[in-house]
C-alpha positions as CSV (number, residue, x, y, z in Angstrom):
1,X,42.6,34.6,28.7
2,X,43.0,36.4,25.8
3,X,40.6,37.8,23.2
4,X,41.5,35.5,20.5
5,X,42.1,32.3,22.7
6,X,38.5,33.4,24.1
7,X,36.7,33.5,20.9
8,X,38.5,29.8,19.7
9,X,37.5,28.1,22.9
10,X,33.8,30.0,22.4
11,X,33.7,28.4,18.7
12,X,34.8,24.9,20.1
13,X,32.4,24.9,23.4
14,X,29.5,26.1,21.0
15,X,30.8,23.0,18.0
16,X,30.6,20.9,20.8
17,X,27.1,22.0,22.3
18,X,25.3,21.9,19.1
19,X,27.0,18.3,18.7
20,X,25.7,16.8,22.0
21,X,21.9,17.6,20.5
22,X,20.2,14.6,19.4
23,X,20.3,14.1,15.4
24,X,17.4,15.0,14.1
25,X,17.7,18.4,15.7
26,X,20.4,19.1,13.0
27,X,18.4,18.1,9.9
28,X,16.9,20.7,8.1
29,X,16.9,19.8,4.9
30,X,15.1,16.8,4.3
31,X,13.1,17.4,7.4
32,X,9.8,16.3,5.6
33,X,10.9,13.9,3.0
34,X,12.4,14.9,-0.3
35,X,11.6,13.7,-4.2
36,X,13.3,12.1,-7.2
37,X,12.1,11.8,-10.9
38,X,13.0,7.9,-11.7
39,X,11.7,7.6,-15.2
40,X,9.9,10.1,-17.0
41,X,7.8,7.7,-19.0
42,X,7.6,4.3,-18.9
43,X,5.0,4.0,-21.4
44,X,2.0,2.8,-19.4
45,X,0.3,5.1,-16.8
46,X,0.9,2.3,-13.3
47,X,-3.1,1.9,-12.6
48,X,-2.0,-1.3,-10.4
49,X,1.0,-1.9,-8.7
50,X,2.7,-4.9,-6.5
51,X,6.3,-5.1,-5.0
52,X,7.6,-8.8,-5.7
53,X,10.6,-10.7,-4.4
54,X,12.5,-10.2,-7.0
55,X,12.9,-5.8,-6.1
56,X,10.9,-5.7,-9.2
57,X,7.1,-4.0,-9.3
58,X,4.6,-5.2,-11.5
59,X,2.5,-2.9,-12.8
60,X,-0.7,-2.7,-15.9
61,X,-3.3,-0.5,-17.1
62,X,-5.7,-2.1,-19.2
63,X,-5.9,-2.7,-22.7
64,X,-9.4,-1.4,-24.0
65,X,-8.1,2.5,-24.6
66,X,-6.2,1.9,-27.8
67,X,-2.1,1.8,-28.1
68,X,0.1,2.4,-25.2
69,X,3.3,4.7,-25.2
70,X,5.7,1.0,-24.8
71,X,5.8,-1.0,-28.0
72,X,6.0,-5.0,-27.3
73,X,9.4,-6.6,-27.9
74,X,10.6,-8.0,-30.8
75,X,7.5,-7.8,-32.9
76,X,5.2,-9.4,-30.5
77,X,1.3,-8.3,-30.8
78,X,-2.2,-9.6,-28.9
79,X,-4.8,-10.9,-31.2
80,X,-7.7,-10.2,-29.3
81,X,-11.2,-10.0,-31.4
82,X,-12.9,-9.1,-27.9
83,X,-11.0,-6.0,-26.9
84,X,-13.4,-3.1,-27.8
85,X,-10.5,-0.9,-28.9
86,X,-7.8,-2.6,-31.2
87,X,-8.1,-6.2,-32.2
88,X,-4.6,-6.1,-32.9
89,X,-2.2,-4.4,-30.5
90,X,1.3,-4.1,-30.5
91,X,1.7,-2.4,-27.2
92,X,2.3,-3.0,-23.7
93,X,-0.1,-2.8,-21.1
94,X,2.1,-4.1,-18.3
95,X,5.9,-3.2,-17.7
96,X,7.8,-4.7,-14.8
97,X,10.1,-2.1,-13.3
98,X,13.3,-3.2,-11.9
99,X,14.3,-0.8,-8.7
100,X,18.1,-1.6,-8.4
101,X,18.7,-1.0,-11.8
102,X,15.7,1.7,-12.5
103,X,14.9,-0.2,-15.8
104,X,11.5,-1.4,-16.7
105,X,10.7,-4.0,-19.6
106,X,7.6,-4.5,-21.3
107,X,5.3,-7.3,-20.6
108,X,2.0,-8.9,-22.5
109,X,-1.7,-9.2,-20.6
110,X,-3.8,-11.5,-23.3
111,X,-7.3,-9.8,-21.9
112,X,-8.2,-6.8,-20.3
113,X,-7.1,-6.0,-16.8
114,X,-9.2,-2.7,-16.1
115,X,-10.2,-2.4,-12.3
116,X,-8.8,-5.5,-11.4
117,X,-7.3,-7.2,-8.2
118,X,-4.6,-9.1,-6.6
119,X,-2.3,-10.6,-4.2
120,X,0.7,-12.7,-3.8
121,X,0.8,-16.5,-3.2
122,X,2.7,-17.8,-0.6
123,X,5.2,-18.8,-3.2
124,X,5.4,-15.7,-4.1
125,X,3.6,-15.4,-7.3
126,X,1.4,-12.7,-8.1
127,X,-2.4,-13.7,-8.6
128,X,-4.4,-11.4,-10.1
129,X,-8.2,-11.8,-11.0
130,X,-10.9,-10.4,-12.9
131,X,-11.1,-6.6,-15.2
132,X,-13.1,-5.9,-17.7
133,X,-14.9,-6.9,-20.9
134,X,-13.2,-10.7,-22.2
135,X,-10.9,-10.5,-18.9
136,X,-13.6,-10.1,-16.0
137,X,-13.5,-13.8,-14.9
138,X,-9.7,-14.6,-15.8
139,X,-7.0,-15.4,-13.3
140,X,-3.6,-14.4,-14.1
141,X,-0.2,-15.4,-12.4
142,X,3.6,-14.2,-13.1
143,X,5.9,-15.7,-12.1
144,X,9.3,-13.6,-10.9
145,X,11.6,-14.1,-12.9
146,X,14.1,-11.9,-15.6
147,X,12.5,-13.4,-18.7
148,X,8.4,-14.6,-17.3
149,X,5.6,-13.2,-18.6
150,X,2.1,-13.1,-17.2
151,X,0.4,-16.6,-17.7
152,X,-3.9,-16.7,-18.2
153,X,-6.5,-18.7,-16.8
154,X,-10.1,-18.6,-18.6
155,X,-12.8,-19.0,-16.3
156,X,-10.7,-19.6,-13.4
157,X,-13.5,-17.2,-11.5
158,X,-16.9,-18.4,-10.6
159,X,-18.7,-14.7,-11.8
160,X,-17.6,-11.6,-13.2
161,X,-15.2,-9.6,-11.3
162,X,-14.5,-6.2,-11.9
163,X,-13.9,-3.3,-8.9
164,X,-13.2,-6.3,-6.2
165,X,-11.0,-6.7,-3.1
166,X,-8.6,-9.8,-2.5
167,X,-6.9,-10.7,0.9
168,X,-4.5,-13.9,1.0
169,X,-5.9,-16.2,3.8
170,X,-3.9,-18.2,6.4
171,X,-4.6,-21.7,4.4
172,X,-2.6,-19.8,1.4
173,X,-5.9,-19.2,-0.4
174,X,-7.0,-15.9,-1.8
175,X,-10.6,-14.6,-0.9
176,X,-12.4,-12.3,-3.9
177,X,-14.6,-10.4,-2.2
178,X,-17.5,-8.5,-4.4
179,X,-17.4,-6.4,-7.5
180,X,-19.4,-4.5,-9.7
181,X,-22.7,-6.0,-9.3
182,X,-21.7,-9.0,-7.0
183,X,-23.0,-9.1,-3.9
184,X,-21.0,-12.2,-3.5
185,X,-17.5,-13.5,-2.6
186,X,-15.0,-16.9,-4.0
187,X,-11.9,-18.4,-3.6
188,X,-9.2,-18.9,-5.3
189,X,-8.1,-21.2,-6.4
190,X,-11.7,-22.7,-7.0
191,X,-12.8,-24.8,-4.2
192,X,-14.5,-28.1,-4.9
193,X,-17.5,-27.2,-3.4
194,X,-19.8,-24.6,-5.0
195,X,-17.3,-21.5,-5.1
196,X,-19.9,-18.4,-5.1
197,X,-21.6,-17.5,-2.3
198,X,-24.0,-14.9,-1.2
199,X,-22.8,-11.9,0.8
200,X,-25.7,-9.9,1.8
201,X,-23.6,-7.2,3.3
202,X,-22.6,-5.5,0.2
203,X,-26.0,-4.8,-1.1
204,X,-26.9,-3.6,2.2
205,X,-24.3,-1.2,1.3
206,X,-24.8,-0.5,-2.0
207,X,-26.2,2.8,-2.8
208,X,-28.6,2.8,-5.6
209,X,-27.3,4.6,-8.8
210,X,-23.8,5.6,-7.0
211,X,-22.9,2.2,-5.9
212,X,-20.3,3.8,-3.1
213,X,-19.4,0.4,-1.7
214,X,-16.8,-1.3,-4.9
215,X,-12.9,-1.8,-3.7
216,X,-14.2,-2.7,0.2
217,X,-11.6,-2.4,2.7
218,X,-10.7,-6.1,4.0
219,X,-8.5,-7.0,6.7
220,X,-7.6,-10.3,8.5
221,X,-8.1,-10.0,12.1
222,X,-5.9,-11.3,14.4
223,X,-8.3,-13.9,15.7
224,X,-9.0,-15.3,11.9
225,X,-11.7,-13.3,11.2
226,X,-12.0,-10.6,8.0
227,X,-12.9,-7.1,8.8
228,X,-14.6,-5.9,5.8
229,X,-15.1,-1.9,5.2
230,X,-18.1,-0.8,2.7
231,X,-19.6,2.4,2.1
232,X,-19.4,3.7,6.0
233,X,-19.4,0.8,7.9
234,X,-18.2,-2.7,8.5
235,X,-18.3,-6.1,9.8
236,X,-16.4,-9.0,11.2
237,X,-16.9,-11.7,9.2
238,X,-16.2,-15.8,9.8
239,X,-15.4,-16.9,6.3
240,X,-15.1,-20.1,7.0
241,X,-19.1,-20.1,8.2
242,X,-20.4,-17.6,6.2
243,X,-21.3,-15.8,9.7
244,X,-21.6,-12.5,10.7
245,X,-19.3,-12.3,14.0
246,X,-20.4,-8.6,14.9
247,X,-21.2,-5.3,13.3
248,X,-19.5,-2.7,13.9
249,X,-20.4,1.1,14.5
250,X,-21.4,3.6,11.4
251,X,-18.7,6.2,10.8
252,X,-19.8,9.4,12.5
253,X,-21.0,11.6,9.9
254,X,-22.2,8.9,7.3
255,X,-20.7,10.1,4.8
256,X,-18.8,7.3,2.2
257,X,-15.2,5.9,2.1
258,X,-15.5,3.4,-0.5
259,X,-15.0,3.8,-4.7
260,X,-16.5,6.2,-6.3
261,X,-16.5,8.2,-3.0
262,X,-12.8,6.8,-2.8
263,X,-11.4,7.2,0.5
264,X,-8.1,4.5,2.0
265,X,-7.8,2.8,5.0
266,X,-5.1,0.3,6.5
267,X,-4.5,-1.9,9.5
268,X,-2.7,-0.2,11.8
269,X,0.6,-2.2,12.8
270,X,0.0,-5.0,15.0
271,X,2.4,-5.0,18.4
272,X,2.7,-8.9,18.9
273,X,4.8,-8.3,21.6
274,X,1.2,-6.6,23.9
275,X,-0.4,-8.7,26.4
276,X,-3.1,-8.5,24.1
277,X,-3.2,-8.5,20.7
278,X,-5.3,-4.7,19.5
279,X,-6.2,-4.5,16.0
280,X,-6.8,-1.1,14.6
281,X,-8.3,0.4,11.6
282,X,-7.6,4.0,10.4
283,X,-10.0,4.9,7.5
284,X,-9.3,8.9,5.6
285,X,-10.6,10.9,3.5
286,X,-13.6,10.3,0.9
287,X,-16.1,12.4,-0.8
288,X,-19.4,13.9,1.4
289,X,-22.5,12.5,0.2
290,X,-24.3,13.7,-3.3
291,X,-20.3,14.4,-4.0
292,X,-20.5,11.9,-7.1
293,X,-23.7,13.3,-8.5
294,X,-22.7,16.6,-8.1
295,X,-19.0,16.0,-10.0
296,X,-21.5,14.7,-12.9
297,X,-23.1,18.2,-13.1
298,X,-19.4,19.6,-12.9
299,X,-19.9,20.6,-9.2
300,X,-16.6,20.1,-7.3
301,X,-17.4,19.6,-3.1
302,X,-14.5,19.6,-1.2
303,X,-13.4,15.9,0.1
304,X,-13.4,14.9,3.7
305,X,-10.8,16.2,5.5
306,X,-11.5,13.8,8.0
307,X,-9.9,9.9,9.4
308,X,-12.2,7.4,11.6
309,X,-10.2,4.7,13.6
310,X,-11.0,2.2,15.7
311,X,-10.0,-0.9,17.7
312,X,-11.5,-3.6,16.4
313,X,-11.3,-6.2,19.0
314,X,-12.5,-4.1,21.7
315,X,-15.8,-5.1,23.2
316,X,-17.8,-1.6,22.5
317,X,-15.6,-0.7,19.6
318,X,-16.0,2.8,18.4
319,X,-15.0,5.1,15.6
320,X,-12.5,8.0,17.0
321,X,-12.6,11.2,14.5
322,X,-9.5,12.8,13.7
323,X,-8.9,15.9,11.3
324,X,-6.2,15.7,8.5
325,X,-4.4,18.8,7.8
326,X,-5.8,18.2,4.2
327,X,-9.0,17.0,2.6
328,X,-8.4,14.1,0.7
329,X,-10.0,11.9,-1.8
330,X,-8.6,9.3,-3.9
331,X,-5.7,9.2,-1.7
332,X,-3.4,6.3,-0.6
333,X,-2.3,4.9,2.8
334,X,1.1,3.1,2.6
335,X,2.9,1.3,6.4
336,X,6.1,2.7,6.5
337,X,8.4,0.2,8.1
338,X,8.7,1.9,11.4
339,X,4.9,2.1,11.8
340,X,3.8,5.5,10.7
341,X,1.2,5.9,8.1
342,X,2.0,7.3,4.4
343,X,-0.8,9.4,2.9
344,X,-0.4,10.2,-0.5
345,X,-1.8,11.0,-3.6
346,X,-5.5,12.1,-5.0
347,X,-7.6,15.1,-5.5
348,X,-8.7,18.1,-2.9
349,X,-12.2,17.8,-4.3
350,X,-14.6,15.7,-6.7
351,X,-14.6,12.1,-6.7
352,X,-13.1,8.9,-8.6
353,X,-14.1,8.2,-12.2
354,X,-13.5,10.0,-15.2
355,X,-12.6,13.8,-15.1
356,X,-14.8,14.1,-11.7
357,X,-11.5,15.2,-9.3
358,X,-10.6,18.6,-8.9
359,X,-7.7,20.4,-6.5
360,X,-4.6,17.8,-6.7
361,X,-3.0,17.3,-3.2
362,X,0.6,17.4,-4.1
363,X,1.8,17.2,-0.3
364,X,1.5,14.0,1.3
365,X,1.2,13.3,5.2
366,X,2.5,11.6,7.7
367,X,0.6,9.9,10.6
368,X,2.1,8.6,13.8
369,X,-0.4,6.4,15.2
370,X,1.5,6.1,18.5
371,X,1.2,10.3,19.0
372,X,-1.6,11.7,21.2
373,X,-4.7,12.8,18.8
374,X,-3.9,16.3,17.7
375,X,0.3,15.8,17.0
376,X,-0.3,12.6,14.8
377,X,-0.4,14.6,11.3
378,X,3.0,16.0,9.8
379,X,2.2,17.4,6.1
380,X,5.5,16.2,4.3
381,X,7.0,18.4,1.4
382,X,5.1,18.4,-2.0
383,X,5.4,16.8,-5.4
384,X,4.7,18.9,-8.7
385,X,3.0,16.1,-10.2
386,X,-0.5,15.7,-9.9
387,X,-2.0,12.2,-8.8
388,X,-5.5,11.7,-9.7
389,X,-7.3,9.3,-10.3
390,X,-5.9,5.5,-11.0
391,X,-2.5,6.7,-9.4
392,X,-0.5,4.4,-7.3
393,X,1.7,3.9,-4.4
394,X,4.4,1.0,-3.4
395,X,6.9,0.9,0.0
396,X,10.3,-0.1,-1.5
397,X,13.0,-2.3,0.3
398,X,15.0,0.5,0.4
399,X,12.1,2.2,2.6
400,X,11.1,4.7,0.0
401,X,8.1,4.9,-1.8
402,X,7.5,4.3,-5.1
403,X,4.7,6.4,-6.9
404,X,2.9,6.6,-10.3
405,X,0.0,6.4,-12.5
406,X,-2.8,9.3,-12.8
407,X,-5.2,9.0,-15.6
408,X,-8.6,10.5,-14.9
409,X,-9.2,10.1,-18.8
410,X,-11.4,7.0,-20.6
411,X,-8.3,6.9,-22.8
412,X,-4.4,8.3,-22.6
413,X,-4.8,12.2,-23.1
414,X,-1.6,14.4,-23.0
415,X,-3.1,18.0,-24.7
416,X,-5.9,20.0,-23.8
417,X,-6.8,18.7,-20.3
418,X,-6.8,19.5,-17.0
419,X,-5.1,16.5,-16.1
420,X,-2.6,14.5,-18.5
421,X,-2.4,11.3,-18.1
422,X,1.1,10.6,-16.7
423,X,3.4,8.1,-17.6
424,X,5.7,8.9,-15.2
425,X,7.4,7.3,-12.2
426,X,8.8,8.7,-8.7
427,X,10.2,8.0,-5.3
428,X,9.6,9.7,-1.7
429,X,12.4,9.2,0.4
430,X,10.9,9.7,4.0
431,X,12.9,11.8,6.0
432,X,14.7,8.7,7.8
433,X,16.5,8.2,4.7
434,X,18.5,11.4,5.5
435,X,22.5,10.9,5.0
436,X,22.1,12.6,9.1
437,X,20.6,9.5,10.5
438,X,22.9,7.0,9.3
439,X,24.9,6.8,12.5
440,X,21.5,5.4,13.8
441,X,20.7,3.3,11.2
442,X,20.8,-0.6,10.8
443,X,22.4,-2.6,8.5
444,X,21.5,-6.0,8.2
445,X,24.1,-8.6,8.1
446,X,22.9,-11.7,8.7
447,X,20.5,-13.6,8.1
448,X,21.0,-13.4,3.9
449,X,18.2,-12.6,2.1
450,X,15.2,-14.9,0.9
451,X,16.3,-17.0,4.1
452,X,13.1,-18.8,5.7
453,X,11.6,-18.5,9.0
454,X,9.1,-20.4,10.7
455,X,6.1,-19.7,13.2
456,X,6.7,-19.1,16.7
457,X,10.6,-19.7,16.6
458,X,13.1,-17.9,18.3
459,X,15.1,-15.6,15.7
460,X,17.9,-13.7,15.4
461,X,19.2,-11.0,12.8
462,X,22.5,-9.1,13.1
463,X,23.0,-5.5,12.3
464,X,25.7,-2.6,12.6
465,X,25.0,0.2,13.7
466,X,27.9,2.8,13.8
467,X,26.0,5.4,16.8
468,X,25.0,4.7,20.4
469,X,22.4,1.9,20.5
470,X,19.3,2.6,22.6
471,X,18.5,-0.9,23.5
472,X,14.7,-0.2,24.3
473,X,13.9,1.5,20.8
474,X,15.3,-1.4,18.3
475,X,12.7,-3.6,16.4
476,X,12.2,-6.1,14.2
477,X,9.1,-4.9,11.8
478,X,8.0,-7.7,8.9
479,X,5.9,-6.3,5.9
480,X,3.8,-7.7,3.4
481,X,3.8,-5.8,0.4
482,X,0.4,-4.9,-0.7
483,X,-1.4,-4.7,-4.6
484,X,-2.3,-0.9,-4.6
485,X,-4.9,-0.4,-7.0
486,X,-7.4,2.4,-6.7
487,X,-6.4,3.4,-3.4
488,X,-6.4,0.8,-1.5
489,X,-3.5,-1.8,-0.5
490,X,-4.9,-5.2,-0.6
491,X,-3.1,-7.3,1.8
492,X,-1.2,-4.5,3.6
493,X,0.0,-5.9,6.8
494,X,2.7,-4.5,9.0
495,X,3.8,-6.5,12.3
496,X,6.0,-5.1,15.0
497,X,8.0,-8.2,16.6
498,X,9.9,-5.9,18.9
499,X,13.3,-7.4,20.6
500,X,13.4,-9.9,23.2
501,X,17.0,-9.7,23.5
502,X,20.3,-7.0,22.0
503,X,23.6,-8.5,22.0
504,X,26.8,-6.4,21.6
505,X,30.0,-8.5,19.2
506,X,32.1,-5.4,19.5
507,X,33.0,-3.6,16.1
508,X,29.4,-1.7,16.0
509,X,27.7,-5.5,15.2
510,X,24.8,-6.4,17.3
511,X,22.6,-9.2,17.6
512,X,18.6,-9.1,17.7
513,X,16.7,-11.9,18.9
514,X,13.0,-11.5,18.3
515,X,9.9,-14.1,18.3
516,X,8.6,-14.8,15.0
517,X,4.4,-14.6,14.5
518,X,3.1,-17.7,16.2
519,X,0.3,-18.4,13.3
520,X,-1.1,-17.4,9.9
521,X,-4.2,-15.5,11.8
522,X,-1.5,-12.8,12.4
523,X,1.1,-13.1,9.4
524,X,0.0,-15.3,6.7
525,X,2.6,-17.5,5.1
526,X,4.7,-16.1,2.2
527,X,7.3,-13.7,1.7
528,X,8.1,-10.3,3.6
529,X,10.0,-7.4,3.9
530,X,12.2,-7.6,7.6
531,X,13.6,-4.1,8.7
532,X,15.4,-3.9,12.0
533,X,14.2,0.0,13.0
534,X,16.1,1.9,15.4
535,X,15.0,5.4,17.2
536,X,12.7,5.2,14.6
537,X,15.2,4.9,11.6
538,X,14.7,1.7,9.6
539,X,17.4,-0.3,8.2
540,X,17.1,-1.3,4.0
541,X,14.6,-4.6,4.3
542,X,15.8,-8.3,3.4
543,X,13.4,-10.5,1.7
544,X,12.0,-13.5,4.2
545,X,9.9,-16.2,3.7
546,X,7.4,-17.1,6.8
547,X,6.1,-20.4,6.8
């Protein structure tokens, strides 16, 4: 052979080695995710957030800091004697945000939203209850639709609300659980009996002066149940009784998760496809104790650099520490759709409330739940925009993140702080989303969008997928898209249906028949997000409706 034939066929052997390597071996440059500016103001800083079927996010602040940066349309102001800063206000304090076409329009809240919660109805409507001031017992609703605004009902809460949690229940009801000053919980809507009732639990974990239990961490349980996170510890709790079913373990340590020492926590993704049903809880970051005091005196501690997680339906549950490659406080924890945890946003040090976070953690992280303990954290590639407190995070259809908000201030300040508030939106693209993977990624074909499902059936979705399918590694994943407010995703639920069956048609289309939840213990009804993921490369969602 000669000397040039022998360096071609070297060339070609070596194009064809580095081929034969699987994918991601190849992808360099989005390795860890990658960024992208989508509006640099929108004219309210996002303080709350929710995803509706409609691929368009609701989001407010509050009204009680003056004029916004978003005039109201058409001359359009709120008359509201009550609000402590302007009676008259010709600004937005809500904008919904349209992610196909990355527009946002302005929308009108009659009474202050400050510090409020939320969830969806199994319609699809987002409830929201309580805030501040002449808005801390409302209820609102809005509707999705191009032209809807946000609709009010007065007194439609027993007690004030303000710094509450809401989960959406299997009977389609919401629970409102606490509160500044409420050792209580309600429904919504308002039951006929008497509709607020003691909940000892959340004085037992309120500290005195520092409160350290507002925002609790709720989760329904796969047996019915709500797991309820306050302070550093939690319970299982029988709604329906008003029972304590057990108490669980205090977090190793002691120190606090919950608002003002503001740590996040999720329910890990549930594998309904296990023998037996395990429901996890991953809790992260915080603020050591005496944090909040100290921040008052200007004294910055380093958060917790630490997660706790635990199964919650074993017998002898116990908390498992891990370490996170970065302290963390006032962070968020979004489900991605092929199970790994998002961890973004909020402040190396300090706590929540105003000016009292210090040492913005630009970088998020990834968690893979399934790793062994020690490889679970990858620290993903940074933002340049700081995330502080009242920032706020959203999983997309599309399977990126949507991310805004940051205002540590008691009113919008741009000049001569540490921290500007920030009008701002962007979106992480995870690296799945890399152009490299797309020979392994799904595309759903069939069922259409907003098509209807039903418990315990039988189901199947079509997909192409251009590369070699791995049989064993495709699965269906449903999503219910959470309210993020003050780091924590009310009614964040991820559920792993698997495959029970994968179908070759021939021309790269395959179909996927997978077992839809068998009750609304595990997936309450209402709408979600349905990915088919393969080798851990999720397709773009379709909207479902479970019922």
């Amino acid at each position: 052979m000669s000397a040039p034939t022998f360096i071609i066929f070297s060339i070609i052997l070596f194009q064809l080695l580095f081929a034969s390597q699987p994918t991601h071996r190849i992808l360099t440059s989005a390795a860890n995710g990658s960024w992208q500016l989508l509006q640099k103001s929108i004219g309210v800083s996002a303080m709350h957030m929710q995803l509706l079927r409609n691929d368009r996010v609701i989001m407010f602040d509050r009204t009680d800091f003056g004029p916004s940066n978003l005039p109201l349309p058409k001359g359009k102001c709120r008359n509201d004697p009550n609000d402590t800063a302007l009676k008259v206000d010709c600004t937005a304090h809500s904008v919904e945000y349209d992610v196909l076409a990355n527009k946002f329009r302005p929308l009108m809240v009659q009474t202050d939203v400050w510090c409020s919660s939320g969830s969806v109805t199994p319609d699809g409507n987002l409830v929201q209850t309580g805030g501040f001031n002449d808005g801390e017992r409302r209820v609102r609703v809005f509707n999705p639709c191009r032209t809807c605004d946000w609709q009010e009902i007065p007194n439609g809460l027993a007690v004030k609300r303000w710094y509450a949690t809401n989960h959406r229940l299997p009977d389609g009801r919401q629970i409102v659980v606490g509160g500044r000053g409420q050792f209580n919980y309600e429904f919504v809507p308002k039951d006929i009996i008497a509709n607020k009732i003691n909940f000892p639990f959340l004085s037992e974990t309120n500290d005195k002066g520092l409160e350290n239990n507002l925002y609790p961490f709720v989760f329904l349980n796969e047996d019915g149940n709500l797991f309820i996170f306050a302070n550093n510890r939690a319970i299982l709790f029988d709604y329906v009784n008003n029972k304590v079913v057990k108490t669980y373990p205090t977090i190793p340590g002691g120190d606090p998760r919950s608002y003002p020492s503001t740590g996040s926590a999720v329910l890990l993704p549930l594998k309904l496809k296990a023998p037996a049903i395990q429901a996890e809880v991953l809790v992260c970051g915080g603020a050591p104790k005496g944090s909040y005091v100290q921040a008052l005196q200007n004294k910055f501690i380093q958060a917790l650099n630490t997660c706790a997680r635990m199964t919650i339906t074993d017998p002898n549950p116990q908390w498992v520490m891990e370490t996170m490659p970065l302290a963390r406080v006032m962070g968020d924890m979004i489900l991605l759709p092929n199970g790994n945890v998002f961890l973004i946003n909020g402040a190396g040090s300090g706590t929540a409330g105003w000016e009292l976070g210090r040492d913005p953690v630009l970088s998020p992280v990834l968690y893979r739940p399934d790793n062994q303990i020690g490889k679970r954290f990858e620290t993903q590639t940074p933002t340049t925009i700081p995330r502080m407190y009242h920032s706020t995070a959203a999983l997309l259809r599309d399977g990126r993140v949507l991310v805004g908000g940051s205002n540590p201030h008691a009113f919008y300040n741009f000049t001569g702080v540490i921290f500007p508030t920030e009008l701002s939106l962007e979106a992480f693209s995870p690296a799945y989303l890399d152009a490299g993977f797309n020979n392994l990624r799904p595309t759903i074909v069939a069922p259409k969008s907003m098509s209807a499902i039903r418990y315990r059936k039988k189901t199947m979705v079509q997909v192409v997928i251009t590369g070699d399918v791995a049989e064993n590694l495709v699965s269906v994943t449903m999503v219910a898209p959470p309210f993020n407010t003050h780091s924590f995703s009310q009614n964040q639920r991820l559920l792993v249906l698997g495959n029970d069956k994968v179908t070759a048609l021939g021309n790269s289309r395959y179909n996927i028949e997978f077992t839809t939840p068998a009750s609304g213990n595990l997936a309450p009804s209402g709408f979600y997000l349905l990915f088919v993921v393969h080798q851990d490369i999720p397709s773009q969602a379709i909207w479902v409706k479970l019922f």
